[in-house]
N, C-alpha and C positions, 0 to 999 in steps of 0.2 A: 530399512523401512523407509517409506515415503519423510520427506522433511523437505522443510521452509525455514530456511534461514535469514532472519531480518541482521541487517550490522549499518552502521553508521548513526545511530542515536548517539545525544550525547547531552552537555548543559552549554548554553547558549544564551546571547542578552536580544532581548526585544530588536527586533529590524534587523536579525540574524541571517544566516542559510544552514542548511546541513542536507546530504542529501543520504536517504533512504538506501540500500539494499535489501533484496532478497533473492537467495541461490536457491533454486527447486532441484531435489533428485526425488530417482526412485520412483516417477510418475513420468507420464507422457505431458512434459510441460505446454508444449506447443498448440496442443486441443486444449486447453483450459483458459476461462478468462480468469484473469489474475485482478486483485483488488488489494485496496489498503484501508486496512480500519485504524480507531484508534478506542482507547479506555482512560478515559480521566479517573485518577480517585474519588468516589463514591458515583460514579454516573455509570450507566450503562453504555456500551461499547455502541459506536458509532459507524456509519462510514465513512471515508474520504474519497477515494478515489477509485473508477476503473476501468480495465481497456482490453476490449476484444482480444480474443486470441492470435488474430492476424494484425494488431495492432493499430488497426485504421479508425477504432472507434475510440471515444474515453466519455466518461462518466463523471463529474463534480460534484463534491458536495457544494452547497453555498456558502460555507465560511471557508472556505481554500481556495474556492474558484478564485482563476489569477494569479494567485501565489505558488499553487504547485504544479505540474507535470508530469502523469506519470507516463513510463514509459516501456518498453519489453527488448532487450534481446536473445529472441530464441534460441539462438545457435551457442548462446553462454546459459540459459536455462536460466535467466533474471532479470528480475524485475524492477525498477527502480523508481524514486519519488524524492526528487529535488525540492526544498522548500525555500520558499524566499520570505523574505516581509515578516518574520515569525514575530510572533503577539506570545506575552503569557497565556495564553484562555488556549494556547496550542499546546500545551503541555500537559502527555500522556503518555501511556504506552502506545506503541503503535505495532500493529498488527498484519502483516504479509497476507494472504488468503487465495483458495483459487478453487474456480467454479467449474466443472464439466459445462460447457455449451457448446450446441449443435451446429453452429451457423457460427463464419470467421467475424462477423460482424457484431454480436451479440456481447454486450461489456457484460450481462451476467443478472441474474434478478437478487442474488444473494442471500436465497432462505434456504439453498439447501449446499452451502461451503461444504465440500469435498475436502480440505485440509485448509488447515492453521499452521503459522507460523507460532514460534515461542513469546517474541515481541522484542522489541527493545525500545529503551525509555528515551526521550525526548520532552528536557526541560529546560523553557523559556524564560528566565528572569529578566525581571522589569528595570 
């Protein structure tokens, strides 16, 4: 079946790095913009970041902007999201995702996510 695999979370101190992946099977990765959320405990799941399917576009949230990049290689079917500068207040689940869209240009509007990844956790100590 279709899967999103996120791997590279981990525990990390304040002004850290860690860089995200996520491997797509099972789908035509290459048509989909792909996104990255995240979930703190007790908050509702966010966005972060996301970037066209031809990869010439990207999308920021405003607390990342700067700090991350995401990025695509389609011919490995993944996704990735380098973090720099990492603050506690970044520490979540983080979430892989990806959106049918029509146009190579289109980072995605995000209300109707075609698949999720599982997550993997990503925590910041001060």
């Amino acid at each position: 079946q279709v899967q999103l695999v996120e791997s590279g979370g981990g525990l990390v101190q304040a002004g850290g790095s860690l860089r995200l992946s996520c491997v797509a099977s099972k789908f035509a990765f290459s048509i989909y913009a792909m996104g990255w959320f995240r979930q703190a405990p007790g908050k509702e799941r966010e966005f972060v970041a996301a970037l066209s399917r031809g990869g010439g576009a990207t999308k920021y949230a405003d607390s990342v902007k700067g700090r991350v990049t995401i990025s695509r290689d389609n011919a490995k079917n993944t996704v990735y999201l380098p973090m720099n500068s990492l603050k506690p207040e970044d520490t979540a689940v983080y979430y892989c995702a990806a959106e049918y869209v029509g146009a190579t240009w289109d980072t995605g509007t995000w209300s109707s996510v075609n698949y999720w990844g599982q997550g993997t956790q990503v925590t910041v100590s001060s």
